[in-house]
N, C-alpha and C positions, 0 to 999 in steps of 0.2 A: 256419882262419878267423882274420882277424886280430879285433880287441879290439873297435872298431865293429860289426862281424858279429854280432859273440856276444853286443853289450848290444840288439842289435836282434833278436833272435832270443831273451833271455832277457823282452825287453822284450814281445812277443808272445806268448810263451806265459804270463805275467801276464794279459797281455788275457783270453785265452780260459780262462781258470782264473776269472776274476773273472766272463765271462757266464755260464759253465755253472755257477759256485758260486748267481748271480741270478737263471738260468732254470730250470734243471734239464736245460736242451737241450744236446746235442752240440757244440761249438764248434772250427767249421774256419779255422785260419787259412795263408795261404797268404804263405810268406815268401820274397825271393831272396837269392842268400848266393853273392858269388863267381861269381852270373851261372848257377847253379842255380838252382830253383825248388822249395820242399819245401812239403809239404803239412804241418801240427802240427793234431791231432785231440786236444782233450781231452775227454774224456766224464765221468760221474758213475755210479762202480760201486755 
């Protein structure tokens, strides 16, 4: 992944850290990287 990818991809998994830290709900984000598709699932154990 070049350096653009990885702040975009560190940048998203903030996202979903800050809904599920707000909701309590499961938080799916779905990111492309390189013309991939990844699924980043944070949850609240």
């Amino acid at each position: 992944m070049i350096k653009n990818e990885k702040e975009r991809v560190a940048t998203k998994a903030v996202e979903a850290m800050e809904h599920t830290a707000l909701s309590g709900i499961t938080a799916n984000q779905h990111i492309e990287v390189g013309g991939q598709i990844y699924k980043l699932t944070i949850e609240r154990l």
